[in-house]
N, C-alpha and C positions, 0 to 999 in steps of 0.2 A: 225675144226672150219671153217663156212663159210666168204669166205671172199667177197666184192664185185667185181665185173669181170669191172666195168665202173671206170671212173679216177675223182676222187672229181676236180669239177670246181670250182675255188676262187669266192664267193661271192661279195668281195671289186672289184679287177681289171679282172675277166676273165682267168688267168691264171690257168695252170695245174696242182694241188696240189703234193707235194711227200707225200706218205703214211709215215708216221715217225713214229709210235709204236701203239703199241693195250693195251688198259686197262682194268681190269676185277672191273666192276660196281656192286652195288648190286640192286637190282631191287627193288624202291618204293614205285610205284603204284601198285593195286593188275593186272591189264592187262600186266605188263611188267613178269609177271613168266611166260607167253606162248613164252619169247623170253631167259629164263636162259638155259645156258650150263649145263646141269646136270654133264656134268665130272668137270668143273671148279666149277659149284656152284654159277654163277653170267652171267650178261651178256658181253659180249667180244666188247669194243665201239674202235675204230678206230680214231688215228688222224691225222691229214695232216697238212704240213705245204705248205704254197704257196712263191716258188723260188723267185718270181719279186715281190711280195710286204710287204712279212712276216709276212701275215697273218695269224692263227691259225684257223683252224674247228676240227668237229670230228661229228662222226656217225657211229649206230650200225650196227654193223658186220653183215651181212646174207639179 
């Protein structure tokens, strides 16, 4: 599974996200099947939470 090698940046304040779990999505649109895991079956979305303002993102894997 790829993951990203860069550190999600908080939107809200600037601060350095921590990685906090990965989700397996199913894919809605017909352009998101060039991004499904064929061993999972879905696509692999990533979410982060931000330490200093507790803020929530997430974005796909690779």
């Amino acid at each position: 599974m790829a993951k990203h090698t860069t550190k999600m940046i908080c939107p809200k304040c600037g601060a350095e996200m921590n990685h906090h779990a990965d989700k397996l999505v199913d894919p809605v649109r017909p352009e998101d099947l060039r991004q499904v895991n064929p061993a999972l079956g879905g696509i692999v979305e990533e979410t982060h939470c931000c330490p200093s303002c507790g803020a929530v993102e997430s974005r796909r894997a690779g």
